[in-house]
N, C-alpha and C positions, 0 to 999 in steps of 0.2 A: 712156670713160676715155682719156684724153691721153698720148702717151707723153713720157716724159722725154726728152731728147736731150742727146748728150755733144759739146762741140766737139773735134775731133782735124782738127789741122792746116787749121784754116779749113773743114773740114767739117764737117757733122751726122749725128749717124749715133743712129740711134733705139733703145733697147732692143733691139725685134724685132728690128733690123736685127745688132747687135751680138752676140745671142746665133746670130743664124742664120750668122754669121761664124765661130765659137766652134768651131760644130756642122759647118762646110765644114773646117774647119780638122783638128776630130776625123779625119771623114773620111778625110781625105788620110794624115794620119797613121796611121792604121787600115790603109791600102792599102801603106804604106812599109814595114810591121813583119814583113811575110815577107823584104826586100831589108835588114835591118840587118845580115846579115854584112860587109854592103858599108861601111867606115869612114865615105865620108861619109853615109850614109844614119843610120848608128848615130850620130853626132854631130849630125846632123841635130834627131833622134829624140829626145835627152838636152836640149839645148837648148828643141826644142819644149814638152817636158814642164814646163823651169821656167818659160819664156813664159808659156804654156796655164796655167798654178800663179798668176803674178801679173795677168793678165786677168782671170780669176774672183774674182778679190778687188774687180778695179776692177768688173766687171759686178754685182756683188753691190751696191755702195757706189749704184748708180743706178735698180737695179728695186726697185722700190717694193715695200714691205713688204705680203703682204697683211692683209687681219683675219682675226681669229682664228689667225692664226699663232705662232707658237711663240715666244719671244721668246731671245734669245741667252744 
């Protein structure tokens, strides 16, 4: 199976590669959320969540539907 690939800014970036971004991303974020007393942290934080919100829309729109799937 072939992965799809999305152009962003004259690069390519693969499925795989774009959800394991997703997932580094989570991470980070995951690691910030004991310091959100801290204003920028907590702004940070709010921010990432709408980011992180319309990414998964765009990741959605590129990985391939499997079969037998559920349909929307």
């Amino acid at each position: 199976m072939a992965l799809r690939r999305v152009r962003i800014r004259g690069d390519r970036l693969g499925v795989g590669e774009a959800a394991r971004v997703v997932q580094q991303l989570d991470g980070l974020s995951r690691r910030m959320e004991p310091h959100a007393g801290y204003r920028p942290v907590r702004e940070y934080l709010a921010d990432f969540d709408d980011a992180r919100r319309a990414r998964m829309l765009l990741l959605a729109d590129i990985i391939p539907s499997s079969p037998g799937g559920t349909p929307a």
